[in-house]
N, C-alpha and C positions, 0 to 999 in steps of 0.2 A: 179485458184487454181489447176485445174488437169491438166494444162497444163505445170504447173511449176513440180509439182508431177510428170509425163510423162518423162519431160526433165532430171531432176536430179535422179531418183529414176529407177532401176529395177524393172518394175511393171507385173507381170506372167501375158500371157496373157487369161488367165482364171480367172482372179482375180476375186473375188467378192468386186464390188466398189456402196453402198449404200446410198444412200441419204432418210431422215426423213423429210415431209411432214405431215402438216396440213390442210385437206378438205377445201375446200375453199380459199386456200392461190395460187393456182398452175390455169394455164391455160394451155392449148394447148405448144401454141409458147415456155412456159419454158421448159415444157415437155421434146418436141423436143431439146431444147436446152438442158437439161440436159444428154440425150440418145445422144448426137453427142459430147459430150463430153469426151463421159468413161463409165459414170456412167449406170450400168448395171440392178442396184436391186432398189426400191424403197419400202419403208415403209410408210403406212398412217395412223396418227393417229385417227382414228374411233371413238372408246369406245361402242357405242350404235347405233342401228337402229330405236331408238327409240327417238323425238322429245321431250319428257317428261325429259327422264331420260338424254340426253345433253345436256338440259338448267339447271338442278340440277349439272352436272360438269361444265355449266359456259362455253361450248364450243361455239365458236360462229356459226360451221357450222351445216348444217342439214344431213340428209338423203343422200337426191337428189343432194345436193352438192358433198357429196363424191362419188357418183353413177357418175355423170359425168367426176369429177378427175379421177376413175378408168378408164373409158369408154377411154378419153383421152392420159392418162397410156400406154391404151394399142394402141391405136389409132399412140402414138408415137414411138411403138415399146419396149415397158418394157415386156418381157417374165419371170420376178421374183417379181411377187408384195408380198408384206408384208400387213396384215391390224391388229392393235390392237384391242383388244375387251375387256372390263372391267365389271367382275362380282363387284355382292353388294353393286349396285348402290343404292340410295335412292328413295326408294318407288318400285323397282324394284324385281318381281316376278321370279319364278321356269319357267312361262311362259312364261314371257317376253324376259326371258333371252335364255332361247330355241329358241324362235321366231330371234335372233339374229346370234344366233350360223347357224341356217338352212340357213338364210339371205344372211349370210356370203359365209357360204362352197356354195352354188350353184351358188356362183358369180366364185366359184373354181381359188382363189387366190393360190399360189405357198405354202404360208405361213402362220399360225397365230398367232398371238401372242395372251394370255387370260391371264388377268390379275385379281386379286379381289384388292378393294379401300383399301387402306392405307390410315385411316385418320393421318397426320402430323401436330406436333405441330404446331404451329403459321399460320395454313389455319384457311378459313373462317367455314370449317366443322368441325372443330376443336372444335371452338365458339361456333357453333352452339347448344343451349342447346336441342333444339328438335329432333335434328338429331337421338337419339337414337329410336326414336319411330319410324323413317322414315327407318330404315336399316332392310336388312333382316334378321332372326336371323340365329344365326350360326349352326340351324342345316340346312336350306337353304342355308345358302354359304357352305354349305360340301360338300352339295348336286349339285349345281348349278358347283363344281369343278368336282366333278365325272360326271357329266351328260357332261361333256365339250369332255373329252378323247371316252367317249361312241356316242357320236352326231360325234363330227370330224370323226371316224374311219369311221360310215356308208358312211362318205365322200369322203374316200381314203386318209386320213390325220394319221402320227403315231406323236405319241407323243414322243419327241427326248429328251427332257428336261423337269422341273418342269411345265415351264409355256409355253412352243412353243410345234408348230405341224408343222409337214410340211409334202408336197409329199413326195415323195420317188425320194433321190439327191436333195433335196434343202433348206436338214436343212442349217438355218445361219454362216456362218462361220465364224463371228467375234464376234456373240454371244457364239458358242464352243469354239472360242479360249479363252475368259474371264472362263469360268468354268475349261480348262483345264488347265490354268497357260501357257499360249504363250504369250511370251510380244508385247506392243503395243505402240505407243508413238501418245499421240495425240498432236495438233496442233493446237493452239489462244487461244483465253480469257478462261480460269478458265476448261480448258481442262488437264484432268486425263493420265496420260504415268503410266506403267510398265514395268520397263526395267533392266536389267542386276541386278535382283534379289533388285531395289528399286521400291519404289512406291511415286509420288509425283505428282503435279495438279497448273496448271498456275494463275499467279495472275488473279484474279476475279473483281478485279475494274476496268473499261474502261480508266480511265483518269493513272493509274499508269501504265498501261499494254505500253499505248500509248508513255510513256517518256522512257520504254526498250523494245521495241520491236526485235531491232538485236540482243542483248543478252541473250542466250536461260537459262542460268543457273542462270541471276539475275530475272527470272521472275520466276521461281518456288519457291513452298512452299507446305506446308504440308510434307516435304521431309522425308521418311521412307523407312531404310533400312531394309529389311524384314530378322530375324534371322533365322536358320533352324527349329526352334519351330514353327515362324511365318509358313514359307514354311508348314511343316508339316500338320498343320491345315490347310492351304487354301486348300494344295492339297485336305483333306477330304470333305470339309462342301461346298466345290464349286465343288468340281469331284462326288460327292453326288447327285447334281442336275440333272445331265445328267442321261437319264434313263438305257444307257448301263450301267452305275456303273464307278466305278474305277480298276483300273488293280494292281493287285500284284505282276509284275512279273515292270512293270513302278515305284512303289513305292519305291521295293527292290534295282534296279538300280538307282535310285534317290537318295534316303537316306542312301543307303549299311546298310538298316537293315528289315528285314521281317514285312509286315505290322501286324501281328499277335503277334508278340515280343511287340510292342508299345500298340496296342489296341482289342488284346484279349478277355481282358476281357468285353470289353464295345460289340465288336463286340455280343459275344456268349451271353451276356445278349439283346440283338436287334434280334438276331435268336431266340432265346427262347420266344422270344412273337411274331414271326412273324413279324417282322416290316424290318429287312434287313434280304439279302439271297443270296447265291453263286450260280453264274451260274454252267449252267449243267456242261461243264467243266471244273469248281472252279477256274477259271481263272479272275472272275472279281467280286465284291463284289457291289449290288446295293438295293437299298430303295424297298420295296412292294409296292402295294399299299396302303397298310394300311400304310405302313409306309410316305410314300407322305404326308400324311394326318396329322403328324406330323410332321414334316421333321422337323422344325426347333427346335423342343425339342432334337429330336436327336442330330442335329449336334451339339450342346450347350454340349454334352457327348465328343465329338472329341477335344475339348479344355482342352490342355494340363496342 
């Protein structure tokens, strides 16, 4: 695949090139093979440092699994590791999850990603009728999110987005490009593109995928042409996330209308309780903390 990519494509040679990893799935020898490849950054799915709370997600590796994926990481020569970490786990503490966070940063990965559990419909946690008694309660997971941006920083980690941290130079750069609106077109089974103002995602069944494969525009669906309304709002409720804010002066030039003409009023009522606020040189418009802390009732005000 990246060698096909290499051939056909204009690839910068700074690119950030990514590969997502599951502890326990990767060795040495892949490693290396994947770093001789291209691929520069690697991502590892984690969740927990803790053996209790990744057999409650059903993960099959442990600890010491991902301790030596990393060890090997770097052993192959990975200088941008990624690792995920998942608050309000079940049965998991303000403690516990501290003890994860410290875990983590003194392993001093490049990057982290901190997640809280979304139960989804149709999972087994979903089902679960006991499940309620086993989660932390939500003034724990308020707490367990602030204590994330406060634990990282003692690390040398800033918080660039909602849910990511990185050094300084190596926030994600295909994850800023999804919040800023840069298109992207992805590639094989049931894979999501954004491209020249659509949105649409490859068929999802293996066996249909298989009988059009050469033909790129019989495999899509979900196809959606995004209006300037659409545009509008992704700009806000995804340029939102980012902790620099969004820019007024990018809006203006986008839309050819002041972002203050459109949402004035919704703005100045988010200033008035504290929850959004202009940087010092009123150049860019972003979330408080306090306002983080809601974000998503907010952003549900940006819809037009």
């Amino acid at each position: 695949i990246c060698n096909v990519i290499f051939q056909y494509f204009k690839v910068s040679e700074n690119a950030e090139i990514t590969i997502e990893a599951n502890p326990g799935t990767v060795d040495l020898k892949k490693l290396c093979t994947y770093r001789e490849s291209g691929i520069n950054r690697i991502s590892f799915g984690l969740q927990s440092t803790i053996q209790e709370e990744l057999q409650y997600l059903g993960r099959i590796h442990t600890y010491e699994q991902f301790l030596q994926c990393y060890n090997w990481a770097r052993e192959a020569g990975f200088c941008n590791i990624s690792v995920d970490l998942m608050s309000a786990i079940p049965k998991q503490t303000i403690h516990s999850y501290e003890k994860n966070l410290r875990t983590i940063a003194e392993l001093s990965p490049e990057h982290i990603s901190a997640y809280s559990l979304i139960i989804e419909e149709g999972t087994p946690f979903y089902e679960d009728e006991n499940l309620e008694d086993l989660l932390p309660s939500e003034e724990d997971e308020v707490r367990m999110y602030q204590m994330t941006a406060q634990i990282l920083k003692e690390y040398g980690y800033e918080q660039y987005e909602i849910s990511n941290y990185a050094r300084k130079g190596k926030e994600c750069i295909h994850n800023l490009g999804y919040w800023s609106g840069i298109p992207y077109l992805g590639f094989g089974l049931g894979a999501s593109s954004y491209f020249e103002g659509t949105r649409f995602s490859n068929e999802k069944n293996l066996e249909e995928y298989q009988k059009k494969p050469y033909v790129p525009f019989m495999m899509r669906e979900d196809y959606t042409v995004l209006s300037e309304k659409d545009e509008i709002e992704e700009f806000m409720f995804l340029g939102l996330r980012k902790r620099a804010g969004i820019s007024e002066r990018e809006f203006k030039e986008r839309f050819r209308v002041g972002l203050k003409d459109i949402y004035g009023k919704v703005i100045a009522k988010y200033e008035e309780m504290d929850l959004l606020e202009w940087t010092a040189d009123g150049k860019m418009l972003r979330l408080t903390d306090a306002g983080i802390d809601v974000s998503d009732y907010i952003f549900c005000d940006f819809m037009l």
